[in-house]
C-alpha positions as CSV (number, residue, x, y, z in Angstrom):
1,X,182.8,-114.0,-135.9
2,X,179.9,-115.5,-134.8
3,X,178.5,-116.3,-131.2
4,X,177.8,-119.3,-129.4
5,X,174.7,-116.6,-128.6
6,X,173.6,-115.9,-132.0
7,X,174.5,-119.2,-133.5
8,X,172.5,-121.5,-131.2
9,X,168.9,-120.1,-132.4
10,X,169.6,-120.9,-135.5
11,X,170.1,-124.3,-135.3
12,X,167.2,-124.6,-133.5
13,X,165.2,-123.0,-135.9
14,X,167.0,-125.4,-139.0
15,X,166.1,-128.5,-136.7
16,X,162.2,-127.1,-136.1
17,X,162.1,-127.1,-140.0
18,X,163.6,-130.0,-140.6
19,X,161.2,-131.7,-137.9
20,X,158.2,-130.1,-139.9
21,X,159.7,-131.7,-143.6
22,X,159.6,-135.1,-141.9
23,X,156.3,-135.2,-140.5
24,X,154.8,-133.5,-144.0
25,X,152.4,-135.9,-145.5
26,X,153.4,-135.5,-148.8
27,X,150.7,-138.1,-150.2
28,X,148.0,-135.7,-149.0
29,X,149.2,-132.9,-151.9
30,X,150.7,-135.1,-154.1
31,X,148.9,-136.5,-157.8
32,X,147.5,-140.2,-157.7
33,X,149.0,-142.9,-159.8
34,X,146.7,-143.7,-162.6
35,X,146.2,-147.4,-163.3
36,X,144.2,-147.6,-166.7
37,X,141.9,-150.5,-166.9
38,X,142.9,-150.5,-171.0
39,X,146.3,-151.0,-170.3
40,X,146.0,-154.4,-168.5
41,X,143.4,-155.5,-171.8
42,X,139.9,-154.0,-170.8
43,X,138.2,-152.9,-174.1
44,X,135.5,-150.8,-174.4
45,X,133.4,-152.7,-177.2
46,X,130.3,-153.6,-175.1
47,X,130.8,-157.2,-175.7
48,X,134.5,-158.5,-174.4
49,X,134.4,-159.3,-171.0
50,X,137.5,-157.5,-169.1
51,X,137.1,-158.7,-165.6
52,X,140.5,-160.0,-165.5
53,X,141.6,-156.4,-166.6
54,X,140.0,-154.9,-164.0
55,X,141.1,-156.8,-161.2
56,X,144.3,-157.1,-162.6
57,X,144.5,-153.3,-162.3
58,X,143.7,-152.9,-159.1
59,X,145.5,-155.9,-157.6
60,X,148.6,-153.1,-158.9
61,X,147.0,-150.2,-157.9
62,X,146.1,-151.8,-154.0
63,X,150.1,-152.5,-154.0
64,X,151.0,-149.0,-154.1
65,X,152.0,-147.0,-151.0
66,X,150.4,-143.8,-151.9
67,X,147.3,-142.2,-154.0
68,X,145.8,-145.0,-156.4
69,X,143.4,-144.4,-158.9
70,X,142.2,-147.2,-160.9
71,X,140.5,-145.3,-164.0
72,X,137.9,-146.8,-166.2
73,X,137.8,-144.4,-169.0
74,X,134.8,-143.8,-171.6
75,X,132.7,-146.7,-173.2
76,X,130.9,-150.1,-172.5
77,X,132.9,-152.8,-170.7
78,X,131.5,-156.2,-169.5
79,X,132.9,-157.7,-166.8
80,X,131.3,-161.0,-164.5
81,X,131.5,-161.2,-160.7
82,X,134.3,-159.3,-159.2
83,X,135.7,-158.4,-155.9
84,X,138.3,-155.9,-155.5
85,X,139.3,-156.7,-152.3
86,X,141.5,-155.0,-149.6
87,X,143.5,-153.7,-147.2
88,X,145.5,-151.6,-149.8
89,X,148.7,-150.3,-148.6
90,X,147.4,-146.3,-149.8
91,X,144.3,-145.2,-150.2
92,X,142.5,-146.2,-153.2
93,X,140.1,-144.9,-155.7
94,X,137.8,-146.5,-158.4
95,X,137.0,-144.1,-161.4
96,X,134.3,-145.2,-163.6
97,X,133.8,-142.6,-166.7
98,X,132.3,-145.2,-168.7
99,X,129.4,-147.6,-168.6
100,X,129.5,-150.9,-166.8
101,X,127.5,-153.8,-167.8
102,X,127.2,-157.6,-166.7
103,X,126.4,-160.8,-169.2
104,X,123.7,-161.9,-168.8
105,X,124.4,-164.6,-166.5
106,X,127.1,-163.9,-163.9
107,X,129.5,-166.9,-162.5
108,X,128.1,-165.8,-158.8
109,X,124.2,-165.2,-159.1
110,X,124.2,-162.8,-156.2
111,X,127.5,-160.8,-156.6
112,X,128.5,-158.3,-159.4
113,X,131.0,-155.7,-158.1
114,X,132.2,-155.6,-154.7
115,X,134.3,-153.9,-152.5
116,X,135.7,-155.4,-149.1
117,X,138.3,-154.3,-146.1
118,X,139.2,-151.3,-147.7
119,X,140.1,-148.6,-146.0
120,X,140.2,-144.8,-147.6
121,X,138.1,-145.1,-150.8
122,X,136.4,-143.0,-153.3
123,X,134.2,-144.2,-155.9
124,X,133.1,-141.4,-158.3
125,X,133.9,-140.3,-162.3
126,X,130.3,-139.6,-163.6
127,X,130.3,-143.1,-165.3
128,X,127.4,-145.8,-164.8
129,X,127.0,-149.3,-163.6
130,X,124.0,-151.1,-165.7
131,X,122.5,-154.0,-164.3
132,X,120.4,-154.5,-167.4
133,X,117.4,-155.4,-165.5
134,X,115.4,-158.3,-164.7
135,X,117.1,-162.2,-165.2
136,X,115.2,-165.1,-164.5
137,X,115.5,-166.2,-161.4
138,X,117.7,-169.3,-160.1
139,X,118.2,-170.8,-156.7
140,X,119.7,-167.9,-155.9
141,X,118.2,-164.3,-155.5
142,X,119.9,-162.0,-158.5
143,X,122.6,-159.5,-157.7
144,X,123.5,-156.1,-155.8
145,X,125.0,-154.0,-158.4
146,X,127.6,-152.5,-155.9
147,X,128.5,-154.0,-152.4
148,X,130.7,-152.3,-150.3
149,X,131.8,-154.9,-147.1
150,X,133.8,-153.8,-143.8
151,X,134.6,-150.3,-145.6
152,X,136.3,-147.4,-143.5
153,X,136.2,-144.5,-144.6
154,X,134.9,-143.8,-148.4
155,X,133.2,-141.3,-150.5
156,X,130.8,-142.6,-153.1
157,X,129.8,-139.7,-155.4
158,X,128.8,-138.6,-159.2
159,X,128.0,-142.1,-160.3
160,X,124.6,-143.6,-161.9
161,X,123.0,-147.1,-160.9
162,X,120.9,-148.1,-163.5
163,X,118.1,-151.0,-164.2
164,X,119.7,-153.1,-161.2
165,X,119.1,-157.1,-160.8
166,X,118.1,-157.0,-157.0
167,X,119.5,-153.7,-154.6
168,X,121.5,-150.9,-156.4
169,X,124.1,-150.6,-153.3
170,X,124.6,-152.0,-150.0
171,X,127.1,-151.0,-147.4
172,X,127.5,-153.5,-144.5
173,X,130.0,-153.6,-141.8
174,X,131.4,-150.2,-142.5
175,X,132.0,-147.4,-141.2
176,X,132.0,-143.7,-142.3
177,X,131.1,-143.3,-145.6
178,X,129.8,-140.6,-147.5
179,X,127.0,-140.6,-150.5
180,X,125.9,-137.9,-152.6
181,X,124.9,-136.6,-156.0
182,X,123.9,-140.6,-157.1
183,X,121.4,-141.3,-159.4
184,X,119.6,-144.6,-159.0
185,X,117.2,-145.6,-161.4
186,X,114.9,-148.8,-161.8
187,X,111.2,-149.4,-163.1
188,X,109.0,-148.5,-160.5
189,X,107.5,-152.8,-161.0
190,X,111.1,-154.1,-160.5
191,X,111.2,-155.8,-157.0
192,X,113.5,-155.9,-154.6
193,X,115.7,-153.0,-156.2
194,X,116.4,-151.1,-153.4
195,X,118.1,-148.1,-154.1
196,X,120.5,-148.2,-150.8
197,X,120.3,-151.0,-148.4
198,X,122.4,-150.0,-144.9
199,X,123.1,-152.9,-142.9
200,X,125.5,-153.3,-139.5
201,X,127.1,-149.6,-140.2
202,X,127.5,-146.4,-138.7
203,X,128.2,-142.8,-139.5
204,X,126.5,-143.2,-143.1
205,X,125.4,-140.2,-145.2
206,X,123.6,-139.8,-148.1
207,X,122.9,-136.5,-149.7
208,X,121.7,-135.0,-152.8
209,X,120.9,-137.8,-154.5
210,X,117.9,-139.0,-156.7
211,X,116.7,-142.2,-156.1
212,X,113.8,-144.0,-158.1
213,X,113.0,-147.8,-157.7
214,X,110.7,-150.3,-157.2
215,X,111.5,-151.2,-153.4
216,X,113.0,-149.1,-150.9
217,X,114.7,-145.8,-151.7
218,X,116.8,-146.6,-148.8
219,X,116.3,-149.2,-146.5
220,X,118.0,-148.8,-142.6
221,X,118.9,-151.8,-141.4
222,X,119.9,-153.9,-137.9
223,X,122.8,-153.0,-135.8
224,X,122.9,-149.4,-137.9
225,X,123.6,-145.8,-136.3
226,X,124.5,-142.6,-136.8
227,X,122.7,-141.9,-140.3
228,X,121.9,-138.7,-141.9
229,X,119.8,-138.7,-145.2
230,X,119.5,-134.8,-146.3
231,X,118.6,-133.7,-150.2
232,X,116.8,-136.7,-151.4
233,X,114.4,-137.3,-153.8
234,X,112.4,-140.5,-153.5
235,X,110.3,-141.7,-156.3
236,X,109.0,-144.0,-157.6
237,X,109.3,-146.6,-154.7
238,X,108.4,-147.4,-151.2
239,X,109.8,-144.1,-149.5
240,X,112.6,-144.0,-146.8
241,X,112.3,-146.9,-144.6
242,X,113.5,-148.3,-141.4
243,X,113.3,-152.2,-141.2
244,X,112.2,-154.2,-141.5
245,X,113.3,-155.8,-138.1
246,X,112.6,-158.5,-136.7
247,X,112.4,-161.5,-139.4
248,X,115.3,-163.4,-138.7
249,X,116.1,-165.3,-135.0
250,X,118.8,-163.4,-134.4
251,X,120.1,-162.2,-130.9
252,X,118.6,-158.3,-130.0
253,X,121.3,-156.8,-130.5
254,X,121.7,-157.3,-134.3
255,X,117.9,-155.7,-134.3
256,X,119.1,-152.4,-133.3
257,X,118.8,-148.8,-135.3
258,X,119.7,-145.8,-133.1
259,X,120.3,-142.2,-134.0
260,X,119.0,-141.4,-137.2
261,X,117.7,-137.9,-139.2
262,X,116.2,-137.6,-142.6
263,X,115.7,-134.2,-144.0
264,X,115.3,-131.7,-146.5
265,X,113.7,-134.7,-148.7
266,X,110.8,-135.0,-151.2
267,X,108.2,-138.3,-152.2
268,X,106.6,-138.5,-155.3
269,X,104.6,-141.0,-156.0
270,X,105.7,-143.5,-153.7
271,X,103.8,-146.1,-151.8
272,X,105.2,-145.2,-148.5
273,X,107.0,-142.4,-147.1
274,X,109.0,-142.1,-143.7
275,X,108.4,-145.7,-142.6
276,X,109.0,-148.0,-139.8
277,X,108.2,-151.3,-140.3
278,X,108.7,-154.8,-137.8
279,X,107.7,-158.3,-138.2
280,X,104.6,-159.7,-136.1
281,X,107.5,-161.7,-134.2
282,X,109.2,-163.1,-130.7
283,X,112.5,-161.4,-132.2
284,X,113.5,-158.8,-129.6
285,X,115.4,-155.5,-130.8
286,X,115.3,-151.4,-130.4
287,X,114.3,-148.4,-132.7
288,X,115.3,-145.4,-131.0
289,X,116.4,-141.8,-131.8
290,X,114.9,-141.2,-135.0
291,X,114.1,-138.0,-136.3
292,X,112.1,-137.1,-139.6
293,X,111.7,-133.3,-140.4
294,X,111.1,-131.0,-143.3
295,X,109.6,-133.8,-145.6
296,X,107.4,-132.9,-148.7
297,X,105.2,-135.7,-149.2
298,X,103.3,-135.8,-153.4
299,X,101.1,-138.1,-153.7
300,X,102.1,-140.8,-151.2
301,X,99.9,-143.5,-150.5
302,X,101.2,-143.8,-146.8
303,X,103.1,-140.9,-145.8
304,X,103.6,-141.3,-142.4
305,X,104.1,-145.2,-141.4
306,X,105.0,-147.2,-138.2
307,X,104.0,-151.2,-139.0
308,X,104.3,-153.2,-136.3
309,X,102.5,-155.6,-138.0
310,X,104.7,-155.9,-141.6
311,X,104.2,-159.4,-143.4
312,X,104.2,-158.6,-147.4
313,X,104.2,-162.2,-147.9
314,X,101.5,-164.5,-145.7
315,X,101.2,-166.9,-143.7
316,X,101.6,-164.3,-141.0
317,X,102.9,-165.2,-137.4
318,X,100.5,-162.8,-135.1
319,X,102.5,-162.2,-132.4
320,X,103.1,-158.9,-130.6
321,X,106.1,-157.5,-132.1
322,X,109.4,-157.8,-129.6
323,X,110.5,-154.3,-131.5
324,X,110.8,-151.7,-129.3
325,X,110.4,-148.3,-130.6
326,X,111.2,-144.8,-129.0
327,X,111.8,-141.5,-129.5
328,X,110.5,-140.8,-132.6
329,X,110.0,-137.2,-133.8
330,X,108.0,-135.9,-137.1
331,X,108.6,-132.1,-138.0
332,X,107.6,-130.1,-140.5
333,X,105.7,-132.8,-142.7
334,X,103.5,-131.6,-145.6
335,X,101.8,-132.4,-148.7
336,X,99.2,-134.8,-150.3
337,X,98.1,-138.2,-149.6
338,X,97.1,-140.7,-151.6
339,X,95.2,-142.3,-149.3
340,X,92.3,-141.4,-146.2
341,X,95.1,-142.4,-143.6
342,X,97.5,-140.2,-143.7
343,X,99.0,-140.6,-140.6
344,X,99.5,-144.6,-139.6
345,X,101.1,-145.6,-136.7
346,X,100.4,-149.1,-135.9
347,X,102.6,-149.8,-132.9
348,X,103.6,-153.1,-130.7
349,X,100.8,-154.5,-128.5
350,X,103.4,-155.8,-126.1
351,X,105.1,-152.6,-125.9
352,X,103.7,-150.0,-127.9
353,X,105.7,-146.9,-129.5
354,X,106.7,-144.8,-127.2
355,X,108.5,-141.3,-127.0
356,X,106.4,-140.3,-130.3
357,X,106.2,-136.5,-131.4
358,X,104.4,-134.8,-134.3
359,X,105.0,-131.5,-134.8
360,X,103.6,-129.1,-137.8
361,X,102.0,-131.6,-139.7
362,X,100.0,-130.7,-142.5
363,X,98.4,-133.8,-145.0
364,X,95.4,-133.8,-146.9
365,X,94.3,-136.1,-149.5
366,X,95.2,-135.6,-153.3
367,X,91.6,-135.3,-153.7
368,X,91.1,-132.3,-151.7
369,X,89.5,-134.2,-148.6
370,X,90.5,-134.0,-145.1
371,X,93.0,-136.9,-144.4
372,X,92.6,-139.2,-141.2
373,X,94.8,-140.6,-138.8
374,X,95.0,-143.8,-137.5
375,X,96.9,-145.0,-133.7
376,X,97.1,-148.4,-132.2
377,X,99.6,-148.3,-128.7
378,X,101.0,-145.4,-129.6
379,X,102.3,-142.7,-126.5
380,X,103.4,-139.4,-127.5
381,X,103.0,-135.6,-127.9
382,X,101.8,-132.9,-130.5
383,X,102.7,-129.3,-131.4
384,X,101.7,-126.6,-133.4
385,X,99.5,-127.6,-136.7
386,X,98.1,-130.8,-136.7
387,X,96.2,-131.6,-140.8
388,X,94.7,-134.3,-140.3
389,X,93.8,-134.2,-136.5
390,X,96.2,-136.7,-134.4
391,X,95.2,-139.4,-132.3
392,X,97.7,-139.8,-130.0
């Protein structure tokens, strides 16, 4: 007969595992529920418009309590403006393995797809979104292929962005999110397509990705932080930019981009390279914390760019630009220019760029000539090699 003794460990140990089967998150190992866009009437013909399909599916799909997958298998679908919209009760996924296309003229101008307030979200599948290019315009500016609003926490992968209306994506409001192996595409004379527009988010990555347009490969935007660009290839387009700030009246704080690093990336062909760019305005705000380093520049007609004085589109307001910037480092920056000035930092009279630091920079001209550099209010240091000679 068994002891008290000998008995009591044991049922410790059958409560211990018991404890550990309750708190086991099943939903972590477990297969997602598949919610096929065909089944609720989508069809793949190119021509049919399945918006209602699509949103019907994920209205079901955001309803379950576990794993959701809303899966958009092989072939053209058309659908008009849609929002999937959140919170979900699991976390949620959006498989495109086909081709998405809009008509011609969308019931919202401005809006295609969108996502908004989910949290936990993967978009992936290997399929494409196909803007189909330029519309004429209207009153109001054409759409963002993809908008993701007041997302937490979402992995955007393995999809193509083709021939976009205005900005491929846009993320605004939300909050780590991870992009990588993308390919964006647009005529390098479309304007305004943007290839990733980052607005009023933090801890945003993008990685191996190739990006081709004709604005902005990405564009950093106010009140963003904490981004990390690594693996890119930029081309054709106007390089990686920061801005532009300082447009809009808006309070300083929504003006702000702190804390960012792009790496490991390669230009061709673009207009600009690494840029910072500010409006000629009163607006107050803050660029600081901003790191560029082993960037391979091919014939780039600006490589290296701060513009305190941006206005693409005159009358200008000349004003001293309210921007402040600091704490800007360039390491490890080579290749050919396009251009004489190579190096451009045009920095705030009022304030001037401060905090600047070149290190191992080597640019000459496509041509073969020696490159210039060019520095208005601009306070910083140099190290190690310095093609073409700095002026700071």
């Amino acid at each position: 007969m068994l002891s008290l003794a000998t008995i009591a460990p044991l049922f410790l140990l059958l409560a211990f595992v018991g404890a550990a089967i309750a708190d086991f998150n099943y939903d972590a190992y477990s297969y997602p529920k598949v919610f096929d866009v065909r089944r609720y009437g989508a069809k793949p013909d190119g021509k049919s418009d399945s918006s209602e399909a699509f949103l019907a599916a994920w209205n079901d799909a955001c309803q379950y309590e576990g794993k959701a997958r809303v899966v958009v298998p092989p072939g053209e679908y058309v659908t008009d403006t849609i929002l999937f919209l959140g919170p979900c009760k699991g976390s949620m996924g959006f498989i495109m393995k086909g081709r998405l296309t809009p008509p011609d003229r969308l019931s919202h101008s401005d809006e295609w797809i969108t996502f908004r307030y989910v949290n936990g979200l993967l978009v992936s599948g290997h399929g494409t979104f196909d803007g189909k290019g330029y519309v004429a315009p209207t009153p109001k500016p054409p759409a963002i292929s993809l908008r993701f609003e007041f997302i937490n926490d979402a992995v955007i992968s393995h999809i193509r962005s083709l021939n976009s209306r205005n900005a491929h994506f846009q993320l605004f409001g939300s909050n780590k999110i991870r992009m990588h192996n993308l390919l964006i595409r647009a005529p390098g004379n479309s304007p305004n397509t943007d290839g990733i527009k980052i607005g009023a988010s933090t801890d945003v990555h993008v990685t191996n990705s190739v990006i081709g347009t004709g604005d902005d490969c990405i564009s950093i935007l106010g009140k963003s932080s904490d981004i990390y660009v690594s693996q890119v290839l930029c081309g054709p387009g106007h390089g990686i930019s920061v801005g532009s700030m300082g447009f809009y009246d808006n309070n300083a704080e929504n003006d702000v981009v702190t804390d960012v690093t792009v790496t490991d990336c390669t230009f061709r062909g673009t207009s600009d390279g690494v840029r910072i760019k500010t409006w000629a305005t009163a607006n107050a705000g803050l660029v600081r914390n901003l790191t560029f380093s082993n960037i391979h520049l091919d014939s780039v007609d600006n490589p290296i760019v701060i513009d305190q004085e941006y206005c693409p589109y005159p009358p200008c307001k000349q004003v001293p630009s309210r921007i402040r910037i600091e704490d800007v480092t360039y390491d490890n920056v080579w290749g050919t220019s396009r251009t004489a000035v190579a190096v451009k930092l045009n920095c705030s009279k009022m304030y001037g760029c401060k905090g600047l630091v070149l290190r191992d920079i080597n640019m000459v001209q496509k041509n073969g000539l020696d490159a210039v550099s060019f520095c208005s209010h601009a306070v910083g240091a140099t190290h190690g090699v310095q093609k073409p000679s700095p002026c700071l």
